[in-house]
C-alpha positions in Angstrom: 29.4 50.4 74.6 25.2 50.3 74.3 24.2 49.4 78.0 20.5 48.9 76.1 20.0 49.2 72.6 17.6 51.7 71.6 13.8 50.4 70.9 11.0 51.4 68.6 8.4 52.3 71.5 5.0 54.5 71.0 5.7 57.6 73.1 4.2 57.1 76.7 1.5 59.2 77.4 3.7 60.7 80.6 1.6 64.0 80.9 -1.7 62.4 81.6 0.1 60.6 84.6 1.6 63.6 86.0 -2.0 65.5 85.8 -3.0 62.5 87.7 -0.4 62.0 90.7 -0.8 66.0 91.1 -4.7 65.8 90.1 -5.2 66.3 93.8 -3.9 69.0 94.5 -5.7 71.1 92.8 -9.4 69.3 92.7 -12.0 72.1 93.7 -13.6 70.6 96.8 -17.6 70.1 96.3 -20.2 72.5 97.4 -21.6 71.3 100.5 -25.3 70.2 99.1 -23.7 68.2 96.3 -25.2 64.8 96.6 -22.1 63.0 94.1 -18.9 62.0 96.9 -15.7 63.1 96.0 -13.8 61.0 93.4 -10.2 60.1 93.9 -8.3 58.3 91.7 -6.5 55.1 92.1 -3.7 54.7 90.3 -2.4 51.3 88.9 0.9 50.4 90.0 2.1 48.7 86.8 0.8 51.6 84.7 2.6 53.9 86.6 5.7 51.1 86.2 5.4 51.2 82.1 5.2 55.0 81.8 8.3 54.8 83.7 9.8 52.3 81.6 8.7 54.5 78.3 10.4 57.5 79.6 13.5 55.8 80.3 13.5 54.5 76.7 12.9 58.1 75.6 15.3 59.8 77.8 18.0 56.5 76.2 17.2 58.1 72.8 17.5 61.8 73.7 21.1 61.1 74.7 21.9 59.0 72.1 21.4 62.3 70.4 23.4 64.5 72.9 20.3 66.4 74.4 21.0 65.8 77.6 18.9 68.8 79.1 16.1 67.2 78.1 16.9 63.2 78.6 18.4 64.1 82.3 15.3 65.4 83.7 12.8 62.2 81.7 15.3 59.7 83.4 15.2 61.0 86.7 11.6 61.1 86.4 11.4 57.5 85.1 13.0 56.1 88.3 10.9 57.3 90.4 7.7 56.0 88.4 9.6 52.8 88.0 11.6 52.4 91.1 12.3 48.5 91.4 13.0 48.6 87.7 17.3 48.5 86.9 16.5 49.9 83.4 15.7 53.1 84.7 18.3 53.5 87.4 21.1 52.2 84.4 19.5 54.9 82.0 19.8 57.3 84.2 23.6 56.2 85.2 24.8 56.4 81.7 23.3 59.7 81.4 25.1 60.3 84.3 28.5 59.4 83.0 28.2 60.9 79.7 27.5 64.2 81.2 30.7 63.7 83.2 28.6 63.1 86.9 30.8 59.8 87.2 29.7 59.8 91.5 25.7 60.6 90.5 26.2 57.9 87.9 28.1 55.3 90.1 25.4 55.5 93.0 22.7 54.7 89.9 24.3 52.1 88.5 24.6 50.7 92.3 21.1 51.2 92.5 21.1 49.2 89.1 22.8 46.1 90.5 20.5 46.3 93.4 17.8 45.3 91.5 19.9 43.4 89.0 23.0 41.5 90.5 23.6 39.0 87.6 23.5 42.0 84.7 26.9 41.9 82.9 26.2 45.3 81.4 26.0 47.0 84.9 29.4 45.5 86.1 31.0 46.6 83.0 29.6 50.4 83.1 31.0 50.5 86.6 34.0 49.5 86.0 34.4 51.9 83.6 33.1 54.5 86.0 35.5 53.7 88.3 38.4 53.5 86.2 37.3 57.5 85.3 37.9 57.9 88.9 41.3 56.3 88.4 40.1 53.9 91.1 41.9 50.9 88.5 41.3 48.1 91.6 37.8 48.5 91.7 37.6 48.4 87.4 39.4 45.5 87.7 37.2 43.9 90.3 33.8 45.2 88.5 35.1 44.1 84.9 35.8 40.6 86.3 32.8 40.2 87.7 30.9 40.9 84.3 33.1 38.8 82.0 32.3 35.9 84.5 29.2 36.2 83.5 29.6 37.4 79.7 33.4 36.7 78.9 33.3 37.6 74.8 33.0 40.9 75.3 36.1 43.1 73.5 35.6 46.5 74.7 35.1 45.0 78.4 38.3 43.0 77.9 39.9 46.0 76.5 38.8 48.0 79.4 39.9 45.6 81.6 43.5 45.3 80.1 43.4 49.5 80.3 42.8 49.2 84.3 45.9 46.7 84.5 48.0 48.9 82.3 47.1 51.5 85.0 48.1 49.7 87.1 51.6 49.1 85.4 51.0 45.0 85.3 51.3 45.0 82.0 51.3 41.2 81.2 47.7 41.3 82.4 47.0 44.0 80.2 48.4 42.2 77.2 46.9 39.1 77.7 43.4 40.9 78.2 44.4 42.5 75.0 44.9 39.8 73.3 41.6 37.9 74.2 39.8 41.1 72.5 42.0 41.0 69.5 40.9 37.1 69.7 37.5 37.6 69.5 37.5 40.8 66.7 40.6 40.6 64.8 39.1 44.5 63.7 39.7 45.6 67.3 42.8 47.9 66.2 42.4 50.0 69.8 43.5 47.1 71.2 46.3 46.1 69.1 47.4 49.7 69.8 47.4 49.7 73.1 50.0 46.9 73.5 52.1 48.8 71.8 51.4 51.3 74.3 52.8 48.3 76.7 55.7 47.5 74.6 57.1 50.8 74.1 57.0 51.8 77.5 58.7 48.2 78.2 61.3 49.2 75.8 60.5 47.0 73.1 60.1 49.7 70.1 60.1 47.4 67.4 56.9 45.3 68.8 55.5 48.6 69.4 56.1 50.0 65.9 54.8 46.6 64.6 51.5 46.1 66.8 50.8 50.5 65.8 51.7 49.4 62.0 48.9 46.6 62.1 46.3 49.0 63.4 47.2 50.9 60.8 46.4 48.5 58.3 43.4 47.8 59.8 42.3 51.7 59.8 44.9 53.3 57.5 43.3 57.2 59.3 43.9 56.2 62.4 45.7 59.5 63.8 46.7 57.5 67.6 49.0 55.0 66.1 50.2 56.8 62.8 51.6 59.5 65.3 53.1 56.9 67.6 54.9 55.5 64.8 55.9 58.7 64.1 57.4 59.5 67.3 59.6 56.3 67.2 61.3 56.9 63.8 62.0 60.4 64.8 64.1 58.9 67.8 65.3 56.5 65.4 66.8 59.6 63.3 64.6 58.7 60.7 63.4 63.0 60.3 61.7 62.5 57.0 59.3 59.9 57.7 58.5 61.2 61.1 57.4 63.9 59.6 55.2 63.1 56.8 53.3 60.5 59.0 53.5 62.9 62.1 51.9 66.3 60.2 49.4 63.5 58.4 48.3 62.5 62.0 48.1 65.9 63.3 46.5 67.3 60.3 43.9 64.3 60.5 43.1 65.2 64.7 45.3 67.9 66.0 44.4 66.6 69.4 47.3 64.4 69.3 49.4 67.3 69.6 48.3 68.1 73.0 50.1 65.7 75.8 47.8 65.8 78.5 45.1 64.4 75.4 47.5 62.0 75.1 48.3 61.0 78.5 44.0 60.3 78.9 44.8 58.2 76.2 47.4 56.3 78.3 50.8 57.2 76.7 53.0 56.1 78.8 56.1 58.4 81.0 58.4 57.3 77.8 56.5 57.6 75.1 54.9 61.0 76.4 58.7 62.2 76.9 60.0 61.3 73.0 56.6 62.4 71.9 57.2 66.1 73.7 60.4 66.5 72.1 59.0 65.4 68.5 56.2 68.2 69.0 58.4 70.9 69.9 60.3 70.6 66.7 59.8 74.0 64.5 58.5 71.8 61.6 55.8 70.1 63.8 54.8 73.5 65.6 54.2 74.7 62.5 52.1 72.3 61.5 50.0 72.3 64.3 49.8 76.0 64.3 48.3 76.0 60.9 45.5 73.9 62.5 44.5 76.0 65.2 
């Protein structure tokens, strides 16, 4: 999820600035008989505020690209031009959380909501924060609080639904499921994870049906074509397990890693017929040939 979609901006001038906040520091003090007074330089406030914003914007676009060496430094820079501005503080957060600094992250997306209490965006990248930290209350409690202010938002009701699942009500995960699937019948993550739900609830038909329809939605979709597979092995159905199991493998060979899986909340049941599906000589093979 974009906390701020990216913006067409002329690049601020940032270097110019800098000469001027250290400017003073290295100004070569007049000769005594020099009739001119020293000059110091007064620096505008909201100048200093829209360079700020500018290098925030740039730093957004550098990692949008990944380069996070050089957007970390800009957006750490760009709150403290623009202090009392969130956009620099949630910048720097998500910069935060995609270089897997979920604690520097949280504290500035805090600062964030400081300055912005009423910004949906900011409660939802929180709560996804904390539901990295596997702190699933406060998700819930953050996600809440942004969908009373923005309540169409899939992937904030899907996240929300993920921090119930967590925390095994999983009736409160459906429903929140199904309000995403309500408003983007496309949303096949969601439609997947309730049969996530249902499997672990024992219902493996619902489950085979909700990972078929994903399917039909995104016919590569490795997640639920392997799920799918899993449950028509321990049907005794060998043949199709396999084709759609080495197809899902071949297509991300992640899936054949459990603890992948378990981030991608596979349940204690699910994980346990998947582990014996894996271990199979036909399926090892497979994802030998991958590695």
């Amino acid at each position: 999820m974009q906390l701020f979609p990216g913006r067409m901006v002329l690049k601020s001038n940032i270097f110019l600035v800098l000469l001027a906040i250290l400017g003073c520091c290295f100004v070569t003090p007049p000769a005594r008989s020099q009739a001119l007074l020293p000059h110091t330089l007064q620096l505008n406030s909201a100048d200093l505020r829209q360079q700020g914003l500018s290098l925030a914007q740039e730093a957004d676009r550098l990692g949008r690209l990944q380069q996070y060496e050089y957007a970390l430094p800009r957006a750490k820079l760009a709150t403290q031009l623009a202090p009392k501005q969130f956009e620099t503080w949630a910048i720097l957060g998500q910069l935060y959380l995609q270089t897997d600094e979920v604690e520097k992250g949280i504290s500035a997306f805090i600062m964030a909501r400081t300055l912005a209490p009423e910004n949906p965006n900011i409660l939802f990248a929180l709560g996804s924060a904390s539901f990295q930290q596997q702190k699933y209350r406060a998700a819930v409690d953050y996600l809440l609080s942004g969908l009373k202010i923005e309540p169409d938002i899939p992937g904030a009701l899907f996240d929300l639904g993920n921090a119930y699942y967590m925390l095994r009500d999983f009736q409160k995960a459906i429903d929140q499921y199904e309000k995403a699937i309500a408003r983007d019948e496309t949303f096949w993550p969601a439609i997947n994870n309730i049969g996530l739900v249902r499997y672990e609830q024992g219902k493996v038909k619902e489950a085979q049906r909700r990972w078929q329809a994903s399917l039909n939605i995104d016919e590569s979709a490795a997640e639920p074509m392997l799920a799918i597979a899993v449950a028509l092995y321990t049907e005794g159905k060998i043949a199709q397990a396999y084709s759609l199991g080495e197809s899902a493998l071949s297509s991300d060979p992640r899936y054949g890693e459990l603890e992948f899986l378990r981030e991608n909340l596979w349940g204690d049941r699910l994980l346990a017929d998947t582990k014996k599906f894996l271990e199979t000589p036909r399926i090892k093979a497979t994802l030998a040939g991958e590695q």
